[in-house]
N, C-alpha and C positions, 0 to 999 in steps of 0.2 A: 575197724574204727576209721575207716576213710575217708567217707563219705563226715564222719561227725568232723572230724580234724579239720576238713578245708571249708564246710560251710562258712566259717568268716571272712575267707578270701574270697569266696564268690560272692557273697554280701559287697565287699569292698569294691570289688570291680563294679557292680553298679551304682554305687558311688563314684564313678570316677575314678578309684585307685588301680591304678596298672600296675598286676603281678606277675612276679617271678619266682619258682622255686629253683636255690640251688641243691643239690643232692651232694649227699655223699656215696651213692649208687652209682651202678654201671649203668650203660645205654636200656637194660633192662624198665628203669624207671620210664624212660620215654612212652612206654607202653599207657602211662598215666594221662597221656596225653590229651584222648580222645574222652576224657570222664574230665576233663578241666577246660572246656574251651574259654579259649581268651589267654591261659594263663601258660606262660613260656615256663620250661622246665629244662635245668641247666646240670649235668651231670657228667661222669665220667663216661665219654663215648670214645677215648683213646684205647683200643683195646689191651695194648702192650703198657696201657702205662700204670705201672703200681700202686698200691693204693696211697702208700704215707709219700711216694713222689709228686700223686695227684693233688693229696694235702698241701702238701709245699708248694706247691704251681697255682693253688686254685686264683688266687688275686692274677694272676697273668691269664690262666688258661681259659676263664668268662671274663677279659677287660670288658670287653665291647659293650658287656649291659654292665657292670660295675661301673664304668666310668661316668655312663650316663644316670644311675638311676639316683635318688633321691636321698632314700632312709636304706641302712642293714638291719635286718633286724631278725634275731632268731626266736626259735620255737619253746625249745629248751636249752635251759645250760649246759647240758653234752654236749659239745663240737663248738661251743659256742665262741672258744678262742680263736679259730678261722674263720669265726663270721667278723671278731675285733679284727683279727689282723686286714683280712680285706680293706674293711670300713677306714682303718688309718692308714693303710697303701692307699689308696683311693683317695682319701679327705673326708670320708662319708660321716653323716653320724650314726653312733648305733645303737639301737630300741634292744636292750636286752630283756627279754621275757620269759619268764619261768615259771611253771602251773606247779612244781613241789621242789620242796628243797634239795637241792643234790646232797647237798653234804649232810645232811642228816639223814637223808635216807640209807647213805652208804656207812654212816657211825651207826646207824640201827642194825643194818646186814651185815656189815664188817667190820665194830668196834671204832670208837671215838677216836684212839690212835693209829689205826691200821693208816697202810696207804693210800685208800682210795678214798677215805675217809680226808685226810692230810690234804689231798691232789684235786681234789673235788672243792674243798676251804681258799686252795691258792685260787684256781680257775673263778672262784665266784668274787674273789676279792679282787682280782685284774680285772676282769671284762665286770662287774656293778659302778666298781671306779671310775673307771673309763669311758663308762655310758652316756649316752647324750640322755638316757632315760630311761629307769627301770620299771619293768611291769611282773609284779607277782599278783596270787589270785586270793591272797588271804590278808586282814591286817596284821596277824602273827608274825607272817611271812615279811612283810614291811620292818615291824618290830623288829625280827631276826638281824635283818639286813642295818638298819639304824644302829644296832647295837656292834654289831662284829666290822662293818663297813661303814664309819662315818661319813667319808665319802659321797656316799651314796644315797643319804637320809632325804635328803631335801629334794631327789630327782626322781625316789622311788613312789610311785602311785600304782593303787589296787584295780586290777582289772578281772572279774572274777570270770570261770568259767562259764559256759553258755549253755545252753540249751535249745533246743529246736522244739517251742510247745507248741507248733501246730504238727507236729507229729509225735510228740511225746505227752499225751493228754487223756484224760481218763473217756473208757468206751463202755458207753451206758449199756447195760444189758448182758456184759460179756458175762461168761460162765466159769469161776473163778474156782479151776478144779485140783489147783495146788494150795496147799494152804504159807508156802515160804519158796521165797525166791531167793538166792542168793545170785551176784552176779559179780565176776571176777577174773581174776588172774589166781591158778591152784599154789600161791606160793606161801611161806612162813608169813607174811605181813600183814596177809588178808586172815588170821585166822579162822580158818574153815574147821579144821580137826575141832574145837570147840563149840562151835556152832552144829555138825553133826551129832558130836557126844550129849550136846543138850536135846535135843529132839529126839535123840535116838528112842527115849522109854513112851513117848508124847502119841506115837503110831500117826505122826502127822506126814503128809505129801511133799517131797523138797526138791525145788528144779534148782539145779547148779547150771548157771551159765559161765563156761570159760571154762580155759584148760593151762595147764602148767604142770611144772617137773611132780608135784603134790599128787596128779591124781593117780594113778597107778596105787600107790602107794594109801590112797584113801578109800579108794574102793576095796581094796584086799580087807583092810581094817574095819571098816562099814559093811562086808558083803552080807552080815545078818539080818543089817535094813537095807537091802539094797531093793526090796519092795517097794520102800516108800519115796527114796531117792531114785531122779531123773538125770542122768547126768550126758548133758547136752553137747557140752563146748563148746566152741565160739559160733556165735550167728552174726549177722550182717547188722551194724545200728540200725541199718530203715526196719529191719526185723522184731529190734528187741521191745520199742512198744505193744507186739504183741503177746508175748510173752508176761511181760509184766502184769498186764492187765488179765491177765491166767492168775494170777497169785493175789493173796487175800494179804500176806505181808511178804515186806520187805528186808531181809536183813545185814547188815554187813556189819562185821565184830573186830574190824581191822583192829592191831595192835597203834596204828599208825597211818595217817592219810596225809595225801595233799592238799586237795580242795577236789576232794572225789565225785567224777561227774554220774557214774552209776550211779549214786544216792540223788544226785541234784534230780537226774531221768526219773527216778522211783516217786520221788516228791512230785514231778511236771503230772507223773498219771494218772495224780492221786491218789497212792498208796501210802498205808499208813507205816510208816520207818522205825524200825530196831536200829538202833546202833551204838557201837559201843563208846562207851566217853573216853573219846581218846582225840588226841590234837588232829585237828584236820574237817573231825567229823562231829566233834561240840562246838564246834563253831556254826557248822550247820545245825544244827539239829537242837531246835530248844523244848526242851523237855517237859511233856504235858501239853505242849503247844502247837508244836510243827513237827512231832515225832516224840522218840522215848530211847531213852538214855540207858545202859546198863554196863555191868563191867563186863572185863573180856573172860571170864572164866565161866564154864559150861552151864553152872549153876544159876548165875545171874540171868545167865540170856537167853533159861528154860525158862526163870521166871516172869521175864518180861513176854515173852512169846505166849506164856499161859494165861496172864493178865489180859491182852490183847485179843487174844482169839476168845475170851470169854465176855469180851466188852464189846458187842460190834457197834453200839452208836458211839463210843469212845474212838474205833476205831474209823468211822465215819467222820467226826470230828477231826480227829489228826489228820487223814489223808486231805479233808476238803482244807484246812488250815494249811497242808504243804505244798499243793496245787499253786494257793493264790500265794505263797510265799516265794515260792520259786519265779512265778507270772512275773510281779512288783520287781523282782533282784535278779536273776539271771535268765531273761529272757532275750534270743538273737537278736532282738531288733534293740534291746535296752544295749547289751555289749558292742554292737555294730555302733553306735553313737560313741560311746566313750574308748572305742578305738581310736575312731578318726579324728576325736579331739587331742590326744596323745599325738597319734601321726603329722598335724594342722601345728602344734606348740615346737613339734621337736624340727620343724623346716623353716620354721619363721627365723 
């Protein structure tokens, strides 16, 4: 996911914006160096010094570009209490950004009262407070925020996830010899075990892109279709447009999403989208229009697969419909604008 992650910062720099990555990594990150020219990469190169000493040092240990630079601003809300404390040692302000909810993600994996659930709630209500300006990728997300963080209502603006559609774009002629693409992380959230169980009787072609603690444990379970499943694990983003354009649908049955850029890519190639109605991905996906909706249980989302695969100017119509919907709303050069007007408001 490399190469997709920094394409905004290498956009910025020819705008004008001088970047820097701080790390929470060893000198190992430096290695990143020669795939980011222009862009300084500031990490733990102390070899003896520990990591939560390095946490507590970092506003001293990078002064020299802290002092001088402009905006803080982080990526996600993990760590993101080191990027506040720098920004107020310093005087800075700071852009805090977050593509999914931490704390709800952590109340869906480890209960609404657990810890991390709790710790995840405090961090987001310090550093959105605090912020010279919040950027989430969803209105809900906003919504969330407004509601649980007053604070925060009137600083928070929607910045959605991007896409690269001159490389993520549908390829006339290709030979589409899967008929379901899944593309993911193998864990409980992404609902996969449902999404296999429903195909399973279908005898249809299934590439799983991505890997996690799930798969072992799926293929054992699946090894009676493991005829029809491909299971790939992870490829490089400049890769996975070709892949997709191998698959006749797309499907992702998440129980739960953030503003999932795998669907937004699926949409750029013009494929036509399964997904489940569930927050993250009804927000994308409007149904009969830019794709197709069904619930997360095996049942549902044979059915919808079955409807699909037996409609293909239906399914011509969706994918051309999510193409130009993703073009209009989340395309690099659209996001590259409404960053730098964010970054332009928050230094005035």
């Amino acid at each position: 996911m490399f190469d997709r992650e920094v394409a905004l910062y290498q956009r910025l720099q020819e705008r004008g914006v001088q970047v820097t990555f701080v790390t929470y990594g060893d000198s190992r990150d430096l290695k990143y160096t020669e795939r980011l020219p222009g862009i300084n990469i500031l990490c733990n190169r102390w070899k003896k010094l520990p990591h939560p000493m390095y946490e507590r040092l970092l506003p001293l240990l990078h002064a020299p570009f802290l002092r001088r630079c402009d905006i803080v601003k982080t990526n996600q809300t993990p760590g993101s209490e080191l990027a506040l404390r720098s920004a107020r040692f310093w005087g800075k302000p700071l852009l805090a950004r977050c593509g999914y909810m931490w704390s709800e993600f952590a109340a869906r994996d480890q209960g609404v009262d657990s810890a991390a659930a709790r710790h995840a709630r405090h961090i987001e209500s310090k550093v959105f407070s605090a912020a010279a300006k919040v950027a989430v990728t969803t209105p809900t997300m906003a919504a969330d925020i407004a509601q649980r963080v007053p604070a925060a209502a009137a600083k928070t603006t929607v910045i959605p996830n991007y896409v690269e559609t001159d490389r993520f774009c549908p390829a006339a002629g290709q030979t589409r010899d899967f008929d379901i693409i899944f593309v993911g992380r193998l864990v409980p959230q992404k609902n996969l075990p449902s999404l296999l169980e429903a195909v399973a009787p279908l005898g249809v072609r299934v590439l799983v892109v991505g890997d996690g603690k799930l798969r072992g444990e799926l293929q054992h379970r699946f090894a009676g279709t493991n005829s029809q499943i491909e299971w790939l694990g992870n490829v490089s983003n400049a890769d996975l447009p070709i892949y997709l354009n191998r698959a006749r649908l797309f499907v992702l049955p998440s129980h739960y999403e953030g503003h999932p850029k795998a669907l937004i890519e699926a949409m750029a190639c013009g494929l036509p989208v399964i997904g489940a109605d569930s927050r993250g991905i009804s927000e994308l996906i409007r149904h009969r229009e830019t794709g197709w909706l069904c619930g997360t249980d095996a049942s549902s989302i044979r059915a919808a697969v079955q409807r699909l695969l037996a409609e293909p100017e239906l399914c011509a119509k969706l994918g051309s419909n999510a193409h130009q919907y993703v073009l209009e709303h989340f395309s690099l050069d659209r996001i590259v604008e409404m960053e730098v007007a964010v970054l332009e408001e928050v230094t005035l």
